[in-house]
C-alpha positions in Angstrom: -57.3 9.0 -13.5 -56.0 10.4 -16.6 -58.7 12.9 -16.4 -57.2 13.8 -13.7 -53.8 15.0 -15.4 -53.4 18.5 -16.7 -53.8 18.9 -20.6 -50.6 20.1 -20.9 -48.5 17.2 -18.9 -50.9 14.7 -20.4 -49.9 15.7 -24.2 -46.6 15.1 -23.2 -46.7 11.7 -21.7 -48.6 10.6 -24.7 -46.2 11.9 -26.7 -43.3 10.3 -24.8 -44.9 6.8 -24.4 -45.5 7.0 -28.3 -42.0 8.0 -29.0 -39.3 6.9 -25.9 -40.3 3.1 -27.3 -39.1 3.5 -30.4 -35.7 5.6 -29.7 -34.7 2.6 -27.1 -35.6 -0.1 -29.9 -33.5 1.9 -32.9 -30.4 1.9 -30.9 -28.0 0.4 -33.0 -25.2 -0.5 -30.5 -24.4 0.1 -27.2 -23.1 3.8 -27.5 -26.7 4.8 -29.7 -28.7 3.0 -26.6 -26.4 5.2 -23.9 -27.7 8.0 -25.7 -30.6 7.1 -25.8 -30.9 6.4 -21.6 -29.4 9.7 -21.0 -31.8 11.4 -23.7 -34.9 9.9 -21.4 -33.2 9.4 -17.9 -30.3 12.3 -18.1 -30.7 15.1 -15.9 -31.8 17.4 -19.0 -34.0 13.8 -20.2 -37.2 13.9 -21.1 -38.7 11.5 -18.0 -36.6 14.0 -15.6 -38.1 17.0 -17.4 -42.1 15.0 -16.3 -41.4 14.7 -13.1 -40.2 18.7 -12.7 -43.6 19.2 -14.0 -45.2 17.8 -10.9 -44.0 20.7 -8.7 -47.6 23.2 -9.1 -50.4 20.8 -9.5 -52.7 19.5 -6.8 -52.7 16.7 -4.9 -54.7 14.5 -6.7 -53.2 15.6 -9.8 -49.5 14.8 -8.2 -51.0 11.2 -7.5 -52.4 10.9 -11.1 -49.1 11.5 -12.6 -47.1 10.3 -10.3 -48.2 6.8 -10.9 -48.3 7.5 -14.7 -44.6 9.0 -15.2 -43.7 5.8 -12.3 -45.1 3.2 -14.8 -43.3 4.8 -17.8 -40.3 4.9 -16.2 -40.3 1.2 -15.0 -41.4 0.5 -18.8 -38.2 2.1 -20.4 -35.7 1.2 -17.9 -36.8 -2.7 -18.6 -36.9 -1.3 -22.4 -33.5 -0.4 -21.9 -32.1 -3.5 -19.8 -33.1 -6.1 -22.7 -32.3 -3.9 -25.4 -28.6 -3.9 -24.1 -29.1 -7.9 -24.2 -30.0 -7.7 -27.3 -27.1 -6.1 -28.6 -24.9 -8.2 -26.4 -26.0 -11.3 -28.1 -25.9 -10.0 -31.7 -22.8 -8.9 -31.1 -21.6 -12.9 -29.6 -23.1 -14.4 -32.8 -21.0 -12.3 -35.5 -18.2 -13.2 -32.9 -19.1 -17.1 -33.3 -19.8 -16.5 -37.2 -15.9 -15.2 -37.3 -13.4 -17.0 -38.9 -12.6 -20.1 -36.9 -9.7 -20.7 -34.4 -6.9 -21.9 -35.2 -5.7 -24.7 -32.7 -2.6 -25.9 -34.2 -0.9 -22.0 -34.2 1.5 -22.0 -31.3 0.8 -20.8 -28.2 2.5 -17.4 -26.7 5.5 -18.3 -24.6 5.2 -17.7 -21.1 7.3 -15.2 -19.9 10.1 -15.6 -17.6 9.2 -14.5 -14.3 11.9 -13.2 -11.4 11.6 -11.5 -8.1 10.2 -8.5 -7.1 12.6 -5.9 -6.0 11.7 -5.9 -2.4 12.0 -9.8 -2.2 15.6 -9.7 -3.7 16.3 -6.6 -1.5 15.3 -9.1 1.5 16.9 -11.9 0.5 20.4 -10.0 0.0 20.3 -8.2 3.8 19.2 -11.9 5.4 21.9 -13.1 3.1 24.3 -10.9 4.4 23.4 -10.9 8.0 23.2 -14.2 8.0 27.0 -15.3 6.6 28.0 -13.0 9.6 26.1 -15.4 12.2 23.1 -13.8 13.0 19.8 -16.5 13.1 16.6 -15.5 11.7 13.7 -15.2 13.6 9.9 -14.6 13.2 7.2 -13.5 15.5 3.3 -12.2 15.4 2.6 -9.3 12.5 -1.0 -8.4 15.3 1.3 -7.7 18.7 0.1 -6.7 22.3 0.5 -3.4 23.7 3.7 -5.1 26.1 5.7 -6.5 23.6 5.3 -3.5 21.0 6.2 -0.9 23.0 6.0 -1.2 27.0 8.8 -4.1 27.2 10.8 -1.6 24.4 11.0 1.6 27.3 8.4 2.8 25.5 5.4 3.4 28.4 2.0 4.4 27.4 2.5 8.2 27.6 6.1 8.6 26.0 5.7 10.5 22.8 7.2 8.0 20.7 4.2 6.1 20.1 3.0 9.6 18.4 5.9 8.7 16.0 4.6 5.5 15.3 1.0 6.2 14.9 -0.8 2.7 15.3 -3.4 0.3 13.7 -5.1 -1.3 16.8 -7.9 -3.9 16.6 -10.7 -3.9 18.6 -9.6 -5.9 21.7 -6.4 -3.8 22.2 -3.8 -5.6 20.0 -2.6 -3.9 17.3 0.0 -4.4 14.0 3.4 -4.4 15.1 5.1 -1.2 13.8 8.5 -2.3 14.1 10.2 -5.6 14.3 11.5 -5.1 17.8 8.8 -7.4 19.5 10.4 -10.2 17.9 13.7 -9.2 19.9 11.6 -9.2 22.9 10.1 -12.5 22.6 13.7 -14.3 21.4 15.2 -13.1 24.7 12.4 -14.0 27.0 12.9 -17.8 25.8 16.5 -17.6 25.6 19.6 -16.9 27.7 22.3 -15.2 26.5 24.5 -15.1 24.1 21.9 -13.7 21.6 22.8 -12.6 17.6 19.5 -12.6 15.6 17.2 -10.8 12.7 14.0 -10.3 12.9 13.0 -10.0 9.2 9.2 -8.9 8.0 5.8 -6.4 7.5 5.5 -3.9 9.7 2.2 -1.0 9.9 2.4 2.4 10.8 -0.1 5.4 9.4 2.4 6.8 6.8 1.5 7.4 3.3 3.5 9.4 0.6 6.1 8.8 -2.1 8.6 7.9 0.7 6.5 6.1 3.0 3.8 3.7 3.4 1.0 2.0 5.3 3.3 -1.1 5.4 6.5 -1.4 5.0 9.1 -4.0 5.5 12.4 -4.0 8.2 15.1 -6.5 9.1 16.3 -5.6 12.6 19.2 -7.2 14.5 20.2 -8.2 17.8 23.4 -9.1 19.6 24.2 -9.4 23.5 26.7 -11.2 24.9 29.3 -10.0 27.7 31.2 -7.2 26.9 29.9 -5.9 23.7 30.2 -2.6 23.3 29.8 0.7 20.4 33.0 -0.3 18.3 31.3 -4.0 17.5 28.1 -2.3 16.6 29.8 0.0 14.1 32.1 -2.7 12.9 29.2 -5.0 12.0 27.1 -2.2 10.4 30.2 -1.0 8.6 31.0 -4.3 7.4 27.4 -4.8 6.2 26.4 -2.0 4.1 29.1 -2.0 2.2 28.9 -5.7 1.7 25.1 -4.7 0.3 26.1 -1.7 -1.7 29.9 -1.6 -2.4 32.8 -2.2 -0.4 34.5 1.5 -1.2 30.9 2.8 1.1 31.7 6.0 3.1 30.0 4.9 6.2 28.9 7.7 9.2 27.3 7.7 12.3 25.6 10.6 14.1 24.0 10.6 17.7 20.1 10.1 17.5 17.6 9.0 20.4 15.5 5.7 20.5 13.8 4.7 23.3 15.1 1.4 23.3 18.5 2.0 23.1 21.3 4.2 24.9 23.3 5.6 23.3 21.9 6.0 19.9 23.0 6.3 16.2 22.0 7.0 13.1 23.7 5.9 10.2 24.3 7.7 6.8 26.0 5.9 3.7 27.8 7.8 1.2 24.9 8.6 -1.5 24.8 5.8 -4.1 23.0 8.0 -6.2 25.8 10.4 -7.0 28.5 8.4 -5.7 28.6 10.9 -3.0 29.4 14.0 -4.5 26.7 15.8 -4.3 25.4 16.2 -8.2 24.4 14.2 -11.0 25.3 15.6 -14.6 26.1 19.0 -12.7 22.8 19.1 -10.8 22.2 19.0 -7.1 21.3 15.0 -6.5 17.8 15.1 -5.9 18.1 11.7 -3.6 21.2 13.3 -1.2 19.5 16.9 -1.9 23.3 17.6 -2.2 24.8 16.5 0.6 26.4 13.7 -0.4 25.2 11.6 2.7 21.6 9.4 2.8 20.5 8.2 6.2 20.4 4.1 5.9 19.1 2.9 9.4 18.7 3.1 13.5 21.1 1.4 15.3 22.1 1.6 19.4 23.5 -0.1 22.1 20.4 -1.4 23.9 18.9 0.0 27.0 19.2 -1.2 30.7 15.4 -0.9 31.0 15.2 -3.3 28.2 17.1 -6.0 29.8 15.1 -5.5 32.8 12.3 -6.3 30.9 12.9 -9.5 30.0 15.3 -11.1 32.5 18.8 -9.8 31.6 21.4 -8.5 33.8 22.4 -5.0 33.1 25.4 -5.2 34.9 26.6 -8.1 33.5 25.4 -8.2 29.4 25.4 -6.0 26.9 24.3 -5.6 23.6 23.3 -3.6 20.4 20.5 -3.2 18.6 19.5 -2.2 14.8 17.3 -1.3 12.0 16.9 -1.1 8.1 13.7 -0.7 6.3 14.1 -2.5 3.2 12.1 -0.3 0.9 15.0 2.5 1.4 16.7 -0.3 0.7 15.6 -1.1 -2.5 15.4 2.5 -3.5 18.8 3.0 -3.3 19.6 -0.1 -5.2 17.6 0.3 -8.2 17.2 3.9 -8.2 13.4 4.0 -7.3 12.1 7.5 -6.0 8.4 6.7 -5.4 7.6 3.7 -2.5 4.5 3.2 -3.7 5.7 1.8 -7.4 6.4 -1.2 -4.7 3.3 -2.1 -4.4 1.1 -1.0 -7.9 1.4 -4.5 -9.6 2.4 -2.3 -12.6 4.3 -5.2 -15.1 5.9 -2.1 -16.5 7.7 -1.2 -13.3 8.5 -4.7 -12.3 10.1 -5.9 -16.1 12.8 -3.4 -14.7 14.2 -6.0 -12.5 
């Protein structure tokens, strides 16, 4: 069959099967035997060059040298593999022929380990929340359809659910993207009065330097008989500046949530700045100047809410909020990008 191989493409196989062998086998170290792979297998390489060659001969001539350039090629590559073994256990034994270990130096002290910025974040609002007598409560992180948005006044057309743009699973659950199922479940089990947080992971599809795939919220709960807007912004009041200083300009602006009528969002005097607008005479990049940074959702919950689940409109009342505790911990610490959170970057988390 060799006969069968052009002159010219047969010169240079010999030539390469007399020569790749040798260039593998010199290869001093790993970087000399890369070289020498991309010298024979590179896309200028000498085996790659063979095979262009294959392009205007005959059939039988194709097969011929085909076959020939195959076998070469299998050749080298295991050429290749155990001269990287080699090399790997030469280089092991003038590890092992190394000066000796020393076991009686001392060991390097492990170092002190503290929580991450999100936990503490967590732990302060639950803290907080909790002194003023709301109970925690947990529920599902993978929710049904009713208690994620229907039992929340949010049916399957209403373009909220466009703003919270949804991981389902296949058989038509999906991950919560808010903490407000947990509210539903606590009041189908319980009568009133209610004051609870429902603290944990929530999924939505966001992803940039101020949002992400998951996030954490804490939201809270309270019905009883005659509540009404003033205890909502009392409490709220009372609790940001509890979690960021007790001298906290504290605003609310009308909004719209599904679940709750009438609606609110609230703003806390920038932290940043210390709400006036610049840092070191330059517009504050976190209040972009305005002095004011949006905190949470709150509202007084909705009759359609209560409906859902048993209570009587006429009779309770209640309010309803929200805080993601990433903003949260931006704030505290001064962090502009969300996803330092979750990088497992020691030099980011030795901040804290």
């Amino acid at each position: 069959m060799t006969d069968e191989i052009p002159g010219g493409l047969k010169d240079s196989l010999l030539a390469l099967e007399r020569d790749a062998s040798g260039l593998v086998d010199e290869a001093a170290d790993k970087a000399e035997l890369e070289s020498a792979r991309v010298a024979l297998f590179g896309r200028r390489g000498s085996i790659t060059a063979l095979g262009k060659q294959l392009a205007g001969l005959s059939a039988d001539q194709k097969r011929a040298a085909g076959k020939r350039i195959n076998s070469l090629r299998s050749s080298l590559t295991e050429q290749l593999k155990n001269r990287s073994d080699s090399l790997d256990a030469q280089a092991q034994a003038r590890e092992l022929e190394g000066p000796p270990l020393d076991y009686s130096l001392p060991a390097y002290a492990p170092e002190p380990g503290h929580p991450h910025p999100l936990a503490s974040s967590m732990e302060e609002v639950r803290s907080i929340l909790e002194s003023m007598g709301f109970a925690t409560a947990e529920g599902p992180q993978v929710e049904d359809e009713y208690h994620n948005f229907e039992a929340l006044n949010i049916p399957a057309d209403h373009p909220a659910r466009d703003m919270q743009d949804t991981f389902f699973t296949r058989d038509g659950h999906l991950l919560r993207t808010h903490t407000s199922p947990v509210q539903i479940r606590i009041m189908e089990k319980s009568s009133p009065p209610v004051a609870v947080i429902a603290p944990g992971a929530v999924y939505r599809q966001d992803d940039d330097i101020t949002h992400s795939p998951m996030f954490h919220q804490v939201e809270g709960l309270l019905v009883d008989k005659g509540v009404h807007f003033g205890h909502l912004k009392g409490v709220l009041t009372e609790f940001l500046r509890a979690l960021f200083d007790e001298d906290l300009g504290v605003r609310f602006r009308p909004s719209y949530f599904p679940f709750t009528e009438p609606s609110a969002e609230v703003d806390i005097s920038c932290v940043i700045c210390s709400g006036s607008g610049a840092v070191e005479n330059s517009r504050c990049r976190v209040c972009s100047g305005t002095a004011w940074v949006e905190i949470l959702g709150a509202g007084m919950v909705h009759p359609a809410v209560f409906e859902a689940v048993g209570y009587d409109p006429g009779v309770y009342s209640g309010f309803a909020f929200g805080v993601g505790i990433e903003r949260v911990a931006m704030l505290r610490f001064g962090i502009a990008d969300i996803r330092h959170f979750y990088s497992q970057d020691l030099r980011f988390l030795q901040q804290f």
